[in-house]
C-alpha positions in Angstrom: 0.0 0.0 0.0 0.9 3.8 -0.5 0.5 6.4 2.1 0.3 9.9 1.6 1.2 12.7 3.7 0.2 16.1 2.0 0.8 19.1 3.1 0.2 22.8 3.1 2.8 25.3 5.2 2.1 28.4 6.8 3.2 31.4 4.8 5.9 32.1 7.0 7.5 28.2 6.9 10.8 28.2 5.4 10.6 25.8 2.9 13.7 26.0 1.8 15.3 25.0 5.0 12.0 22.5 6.1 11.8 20.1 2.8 15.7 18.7 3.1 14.8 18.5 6.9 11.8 16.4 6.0 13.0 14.2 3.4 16.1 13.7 5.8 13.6 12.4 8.2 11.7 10.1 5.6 14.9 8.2 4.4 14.8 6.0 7.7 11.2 4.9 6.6 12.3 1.7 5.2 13.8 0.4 8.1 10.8 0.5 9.7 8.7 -3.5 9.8 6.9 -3.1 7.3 8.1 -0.3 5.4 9.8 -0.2 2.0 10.9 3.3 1.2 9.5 6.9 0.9 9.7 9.7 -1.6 9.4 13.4 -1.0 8.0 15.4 -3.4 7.9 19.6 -3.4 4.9 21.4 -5.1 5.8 22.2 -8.6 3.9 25.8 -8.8 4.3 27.9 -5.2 0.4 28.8 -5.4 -2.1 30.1 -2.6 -4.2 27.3 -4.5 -1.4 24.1 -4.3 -0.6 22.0 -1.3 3.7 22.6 -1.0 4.6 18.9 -0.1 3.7 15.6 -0.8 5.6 12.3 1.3 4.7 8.3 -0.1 5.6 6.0 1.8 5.5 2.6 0.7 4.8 0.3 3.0 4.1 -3.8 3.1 0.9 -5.3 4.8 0.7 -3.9 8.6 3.2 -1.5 7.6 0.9 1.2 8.3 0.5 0.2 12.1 4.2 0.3 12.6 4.9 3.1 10.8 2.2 5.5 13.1 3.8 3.9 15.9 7.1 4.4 14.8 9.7 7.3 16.3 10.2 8.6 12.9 6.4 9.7 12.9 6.2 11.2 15.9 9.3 12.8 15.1 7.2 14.4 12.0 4.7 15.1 14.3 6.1 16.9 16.8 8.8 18.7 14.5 6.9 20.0 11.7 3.4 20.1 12.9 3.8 23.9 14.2 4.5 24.2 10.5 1.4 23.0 8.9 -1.7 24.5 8.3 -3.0 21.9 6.6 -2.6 18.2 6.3 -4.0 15.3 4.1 -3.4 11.7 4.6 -4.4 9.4 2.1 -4.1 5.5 2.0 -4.2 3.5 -1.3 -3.5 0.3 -2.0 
């Protein structure tokens, strides 16, 4: 399965210095049971109108569990979270 994180930053988020951060932070994603990898993706257009960021994360069956569970995703949650002003998560398989 595929899980999406995407997001849109406050104005004021430095995205510049946030996205290398972020897919820093993503890189460990396949040592987690269950996960495979994850990509990071930046907006292509900076619009008013476009979500900024876009994280999949690739992930075996019960990967998801143990990926929500995991340190790297509280890590994203409590790091970037005061960055956010809004978030999307979507699961596909």
């Amino acid at each position: 399965m595929k899980h999406y994180i995407i997001v849109k930053f406050k104005e004021e988020a430095d995205q510049k210095e946030l996205v290398p951060r972020i897919r820093e932070l993503f890189e460990s994603a396949g040592q987690i049971a269950g996960g495979r990898k994850a990509q990071v993706y930046s907006s292509a257009y900076q619009l008013a109108s476009r979500y900024d960021l876009m994280v999949c994360i690739d992930l075996k069956k019960g990967g998801l569990n143990n990926l929500v569970e995991s340190d790297l995703y509280q890590s994203w949650k409590e790091e970037y979270s005061p960055y956010i002003e809004k978030e999307t998560i979507f699961d596909a398989m």
